[in-house]
TIVEX-856446 format. One line per field, with one value per residue: x, y, z of N, C-alpha, C in turn; chain. Coordinates in nm, 4 decimals, m for minus. Layout:
BEGIN
n.c1	(X/...) .
n.c2	(Y/...) .
n.c3	(Z/...) .
ca.c1	(X/...) .
ca.c2	(Y/...) .
ca.c3	(Z/...) .
c.c1	(X/...) .
c.c2	(Y/...) .
c.c3	(Z/...) .
chain	(A/...) .
END
This chain:
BEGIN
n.c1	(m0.6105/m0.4068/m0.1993/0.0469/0.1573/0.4666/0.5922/0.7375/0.6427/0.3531/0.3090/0.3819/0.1409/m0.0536/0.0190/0.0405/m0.2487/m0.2997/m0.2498/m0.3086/m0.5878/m0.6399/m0.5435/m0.7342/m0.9728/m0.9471/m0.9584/m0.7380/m0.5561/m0.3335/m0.0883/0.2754/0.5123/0.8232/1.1896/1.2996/1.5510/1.6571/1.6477/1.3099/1.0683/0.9070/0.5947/0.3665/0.0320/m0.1069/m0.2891/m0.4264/m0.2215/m0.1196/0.0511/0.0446/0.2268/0.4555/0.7393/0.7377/0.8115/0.9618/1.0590/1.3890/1.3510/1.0660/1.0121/1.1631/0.9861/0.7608/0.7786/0.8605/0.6066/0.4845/0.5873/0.5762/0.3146/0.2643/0.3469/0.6143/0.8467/0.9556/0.8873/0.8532/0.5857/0.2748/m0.0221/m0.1780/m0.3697/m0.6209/m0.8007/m1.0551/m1.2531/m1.4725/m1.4672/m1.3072/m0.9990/m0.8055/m0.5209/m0.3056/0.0958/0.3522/0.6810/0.9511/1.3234/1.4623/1.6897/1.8860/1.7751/1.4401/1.1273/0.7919/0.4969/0.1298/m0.2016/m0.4989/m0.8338/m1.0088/m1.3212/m1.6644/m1.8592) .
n.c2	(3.5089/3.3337/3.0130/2.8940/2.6202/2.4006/2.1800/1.8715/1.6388/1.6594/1.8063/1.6134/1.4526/1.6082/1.6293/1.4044/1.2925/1.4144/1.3300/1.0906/1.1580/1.2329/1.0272/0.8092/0.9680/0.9693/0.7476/0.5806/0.2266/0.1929/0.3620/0.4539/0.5967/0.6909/0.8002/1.0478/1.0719/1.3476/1.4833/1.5498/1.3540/1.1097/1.0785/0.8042/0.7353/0.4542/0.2685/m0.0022/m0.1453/0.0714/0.4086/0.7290/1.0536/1.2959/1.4477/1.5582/1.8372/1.9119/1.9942/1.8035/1.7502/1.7087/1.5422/1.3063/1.2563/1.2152/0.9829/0.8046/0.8549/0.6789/0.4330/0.3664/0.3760/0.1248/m0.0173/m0.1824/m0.2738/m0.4985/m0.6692/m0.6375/m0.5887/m0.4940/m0.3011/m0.0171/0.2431/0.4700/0.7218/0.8899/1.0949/1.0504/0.6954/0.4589/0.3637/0.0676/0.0373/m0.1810/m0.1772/m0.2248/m0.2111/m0.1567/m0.1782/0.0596/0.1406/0.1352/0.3502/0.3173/0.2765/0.2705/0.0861/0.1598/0.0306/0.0176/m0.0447/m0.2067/m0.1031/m0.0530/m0.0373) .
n.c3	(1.6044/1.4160/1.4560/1.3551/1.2371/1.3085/1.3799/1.2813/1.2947/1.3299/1.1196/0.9337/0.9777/0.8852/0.6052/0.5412/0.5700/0.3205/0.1200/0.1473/0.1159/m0.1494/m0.3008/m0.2025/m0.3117/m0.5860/m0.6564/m0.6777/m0.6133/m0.4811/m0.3234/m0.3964/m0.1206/m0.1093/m0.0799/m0.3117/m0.5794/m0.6613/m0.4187/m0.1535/m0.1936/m0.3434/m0.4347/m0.5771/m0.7452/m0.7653/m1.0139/m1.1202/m1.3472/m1.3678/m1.3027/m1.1319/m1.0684/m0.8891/m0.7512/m0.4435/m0.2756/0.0029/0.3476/0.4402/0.7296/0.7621/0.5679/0.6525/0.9038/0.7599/0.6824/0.9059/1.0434/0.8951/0.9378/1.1911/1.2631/1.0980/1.2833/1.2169/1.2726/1.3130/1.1227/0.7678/0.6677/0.7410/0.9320/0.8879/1.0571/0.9742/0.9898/0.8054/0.6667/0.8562/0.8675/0.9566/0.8344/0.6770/0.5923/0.4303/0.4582/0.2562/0.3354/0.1533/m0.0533/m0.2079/m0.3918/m0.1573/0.0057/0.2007/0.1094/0.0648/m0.0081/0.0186/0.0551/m0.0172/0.1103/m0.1135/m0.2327/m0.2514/m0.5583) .
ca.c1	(m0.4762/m0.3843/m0.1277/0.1363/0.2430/0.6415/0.6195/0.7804/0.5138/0.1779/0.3237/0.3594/0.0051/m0.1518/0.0720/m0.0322/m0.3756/m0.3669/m0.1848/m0.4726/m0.7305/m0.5804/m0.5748/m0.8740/m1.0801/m0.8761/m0.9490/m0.6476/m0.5448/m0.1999/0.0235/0.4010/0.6323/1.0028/1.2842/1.3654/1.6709/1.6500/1.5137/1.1859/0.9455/0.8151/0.4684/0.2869/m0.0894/m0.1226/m0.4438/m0.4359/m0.0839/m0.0412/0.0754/0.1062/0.2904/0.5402/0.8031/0.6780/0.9528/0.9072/1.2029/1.4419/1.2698/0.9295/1.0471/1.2018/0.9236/0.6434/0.8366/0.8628/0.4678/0.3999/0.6780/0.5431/0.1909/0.2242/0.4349/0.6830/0.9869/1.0361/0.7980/0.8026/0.4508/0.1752/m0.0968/m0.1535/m0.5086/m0.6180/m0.9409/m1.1023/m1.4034/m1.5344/m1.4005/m1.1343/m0.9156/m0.7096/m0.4153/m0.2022/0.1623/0.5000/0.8221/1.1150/1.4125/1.4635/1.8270/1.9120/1.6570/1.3886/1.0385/0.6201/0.3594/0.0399/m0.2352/m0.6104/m0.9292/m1.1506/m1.4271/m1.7382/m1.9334) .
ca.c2	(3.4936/3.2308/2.9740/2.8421/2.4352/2.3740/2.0391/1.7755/1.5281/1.6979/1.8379/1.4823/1.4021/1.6785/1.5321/1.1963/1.3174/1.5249/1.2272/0.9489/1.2129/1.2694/0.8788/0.7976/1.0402/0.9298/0.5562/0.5211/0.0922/0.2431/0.4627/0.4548/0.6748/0.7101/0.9516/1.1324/1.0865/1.4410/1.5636/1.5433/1.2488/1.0691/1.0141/0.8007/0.6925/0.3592/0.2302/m0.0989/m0.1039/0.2485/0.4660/0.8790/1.1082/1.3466/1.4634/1.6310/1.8422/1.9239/2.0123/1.6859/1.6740/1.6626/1.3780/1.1934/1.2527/1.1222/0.8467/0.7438/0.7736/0.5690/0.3152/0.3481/0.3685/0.0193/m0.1262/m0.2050/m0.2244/m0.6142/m0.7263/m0.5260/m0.5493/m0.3954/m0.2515/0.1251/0.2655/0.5854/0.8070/0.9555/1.0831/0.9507/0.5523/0.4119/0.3054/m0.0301/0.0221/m0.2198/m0.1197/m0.2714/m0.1642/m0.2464/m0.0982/0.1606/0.1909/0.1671/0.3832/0.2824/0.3132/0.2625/0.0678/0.1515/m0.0368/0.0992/m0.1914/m0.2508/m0.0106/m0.1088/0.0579) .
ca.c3	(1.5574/1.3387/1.4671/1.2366/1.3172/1.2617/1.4394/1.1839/1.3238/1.3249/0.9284/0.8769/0.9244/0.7683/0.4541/0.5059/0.5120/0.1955/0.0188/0.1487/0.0451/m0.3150/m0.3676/m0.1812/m0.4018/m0.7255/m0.6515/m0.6552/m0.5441/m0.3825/m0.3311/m0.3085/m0.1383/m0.1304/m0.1214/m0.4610/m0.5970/m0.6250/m0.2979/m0.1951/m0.1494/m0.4764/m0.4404/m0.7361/m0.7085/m0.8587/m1.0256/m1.1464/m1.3933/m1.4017/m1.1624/m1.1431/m0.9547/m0.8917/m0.6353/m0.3341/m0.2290/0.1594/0.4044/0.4965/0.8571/0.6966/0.4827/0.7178/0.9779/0.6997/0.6382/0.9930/1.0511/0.8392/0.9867/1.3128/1.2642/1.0716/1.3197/1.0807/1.3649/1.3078/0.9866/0.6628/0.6202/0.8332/0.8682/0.8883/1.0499/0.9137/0.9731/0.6668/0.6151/0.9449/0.8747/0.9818/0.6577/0.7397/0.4838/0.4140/0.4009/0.2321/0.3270/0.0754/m0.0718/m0.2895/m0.4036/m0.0405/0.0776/0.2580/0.0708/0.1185/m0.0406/0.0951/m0.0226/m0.0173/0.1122/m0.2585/m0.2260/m0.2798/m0.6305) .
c.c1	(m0.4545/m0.2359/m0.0186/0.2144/0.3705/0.6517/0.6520/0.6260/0.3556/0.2232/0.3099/0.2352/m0.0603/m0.0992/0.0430/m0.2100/m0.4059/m0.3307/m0.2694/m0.5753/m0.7625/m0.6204/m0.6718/m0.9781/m1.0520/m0.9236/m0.8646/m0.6430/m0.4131/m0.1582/0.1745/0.4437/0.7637/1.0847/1.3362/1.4673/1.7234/1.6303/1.3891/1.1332/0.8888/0.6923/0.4072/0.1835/m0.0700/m0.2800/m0.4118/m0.2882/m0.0001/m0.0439/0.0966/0.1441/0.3748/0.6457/0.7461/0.7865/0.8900/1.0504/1.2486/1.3389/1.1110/0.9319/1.0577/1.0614/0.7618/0.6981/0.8333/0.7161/0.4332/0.4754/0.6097/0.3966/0.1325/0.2805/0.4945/0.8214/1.0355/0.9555/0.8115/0.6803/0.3673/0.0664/m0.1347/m0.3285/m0.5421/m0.7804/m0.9330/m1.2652/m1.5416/m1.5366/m1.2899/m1.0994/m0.8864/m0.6707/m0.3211/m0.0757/0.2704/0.6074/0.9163/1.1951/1.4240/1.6030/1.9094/1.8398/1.5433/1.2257/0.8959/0.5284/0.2370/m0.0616/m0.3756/m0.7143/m0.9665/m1.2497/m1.5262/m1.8192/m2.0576) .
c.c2	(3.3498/3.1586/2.8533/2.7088/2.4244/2.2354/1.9616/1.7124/1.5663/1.7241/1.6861/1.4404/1.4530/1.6356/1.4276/1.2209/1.3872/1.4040/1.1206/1.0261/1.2198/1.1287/0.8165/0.8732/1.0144/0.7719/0.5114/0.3597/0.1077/0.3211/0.4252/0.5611/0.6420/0.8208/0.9434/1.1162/1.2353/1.5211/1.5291/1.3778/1.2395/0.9830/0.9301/0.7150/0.5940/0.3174/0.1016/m0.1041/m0.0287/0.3417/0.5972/0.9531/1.2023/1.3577/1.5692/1.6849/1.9403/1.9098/1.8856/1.6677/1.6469/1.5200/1.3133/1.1546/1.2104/0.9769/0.7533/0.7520/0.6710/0.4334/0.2442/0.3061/0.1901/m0.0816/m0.2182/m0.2602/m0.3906/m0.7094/m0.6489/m0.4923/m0.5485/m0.3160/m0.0988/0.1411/0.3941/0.6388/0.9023/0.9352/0.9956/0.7906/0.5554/0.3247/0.1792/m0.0263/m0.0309/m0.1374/m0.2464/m0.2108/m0.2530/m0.0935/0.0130/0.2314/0.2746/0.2640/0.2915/0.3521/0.2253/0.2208/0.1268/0.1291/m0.0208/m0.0566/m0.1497/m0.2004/m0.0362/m0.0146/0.0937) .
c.c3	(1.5091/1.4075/1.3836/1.3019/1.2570/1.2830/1.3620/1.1960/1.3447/1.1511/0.9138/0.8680/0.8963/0.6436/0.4510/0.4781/0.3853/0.0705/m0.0102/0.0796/m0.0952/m0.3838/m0.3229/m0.2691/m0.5618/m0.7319/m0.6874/m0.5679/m0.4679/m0.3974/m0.3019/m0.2720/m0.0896/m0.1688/m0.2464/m0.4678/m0.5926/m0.5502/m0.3253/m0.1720/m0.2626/m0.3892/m0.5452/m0.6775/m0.8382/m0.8799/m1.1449/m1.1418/m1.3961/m1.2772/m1.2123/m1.0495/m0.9521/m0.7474/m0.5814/m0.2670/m0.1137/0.1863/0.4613/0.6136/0.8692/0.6543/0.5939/0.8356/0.9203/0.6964/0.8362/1.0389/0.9929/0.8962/1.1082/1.3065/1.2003/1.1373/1.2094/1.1623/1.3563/1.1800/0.8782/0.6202/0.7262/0.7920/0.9307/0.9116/1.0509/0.9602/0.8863/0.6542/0.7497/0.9883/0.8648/0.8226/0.7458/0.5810/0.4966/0.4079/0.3956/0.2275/0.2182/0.0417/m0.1643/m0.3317/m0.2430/0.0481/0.1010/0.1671/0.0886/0.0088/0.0275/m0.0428/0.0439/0.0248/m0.0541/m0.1533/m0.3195/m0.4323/m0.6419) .
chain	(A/A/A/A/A/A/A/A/A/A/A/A/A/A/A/A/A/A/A/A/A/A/A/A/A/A/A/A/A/A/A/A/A/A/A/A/A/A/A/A/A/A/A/A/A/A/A/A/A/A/A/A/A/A/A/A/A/A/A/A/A/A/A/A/A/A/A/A/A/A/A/A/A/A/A/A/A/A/A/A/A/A/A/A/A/A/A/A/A/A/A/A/A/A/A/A/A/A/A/A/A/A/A/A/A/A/A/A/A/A/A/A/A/A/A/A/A) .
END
């Protein structure tokens, strides 16, 4: 029997993992996210200048409950910047992150090590 997860916070890090995996395999150099003006969670994978992306539309307590891993996870609670430690692929990531604003919301740099070619 197959068991179906509701938990905000385990959804949250299967979305954080599908989001690192997407821009980790893209070589992507960051990612932001931030809440949609529209609903939803704008994701955009940046690579150098250019950045792509769309809105990720997931239920409010999803949102809010990605948005606060990543808060927490970078200890973020008295610095805006932090650092975020991730397993992928068997290594640990160390991803930078920048909190700033976002037309009064609250939004996410995260910022990938330089990977070796």
């Amino acid at each position: 029997m197959i068991e179906i997860v509701k938990d905000p916070q385990t959804l949250a890090i299967v979305k954080m993992q599908e989001i690192i995996e997407k821009a980790v395999d893209a070589n992507a150099n960051a990612v932001t996210i931030e809440f949609a003006k529209e609903g939803g969670l704008k994701v955009l994978f940046v690579f150098g200048n250019t950045s792509i992306g769309d809105n990720l539309f997931v239920d409010r307590a999803l949102e809010e409950a990605v948005m606060k891993l990543i808060h927490d996870r970078a200890g973020l609670e008295e610095n805006p910047r932090g650092v975020m430690h991730w397993e992928f692929h068997g290594q640990n990531l160390e991803i930078r992150v920048e909190e700033y604003d976002s037309f009064g919301e609250t939004g996410y740099t995260l910022i990938f090590p330089k990977r070796r070619q």
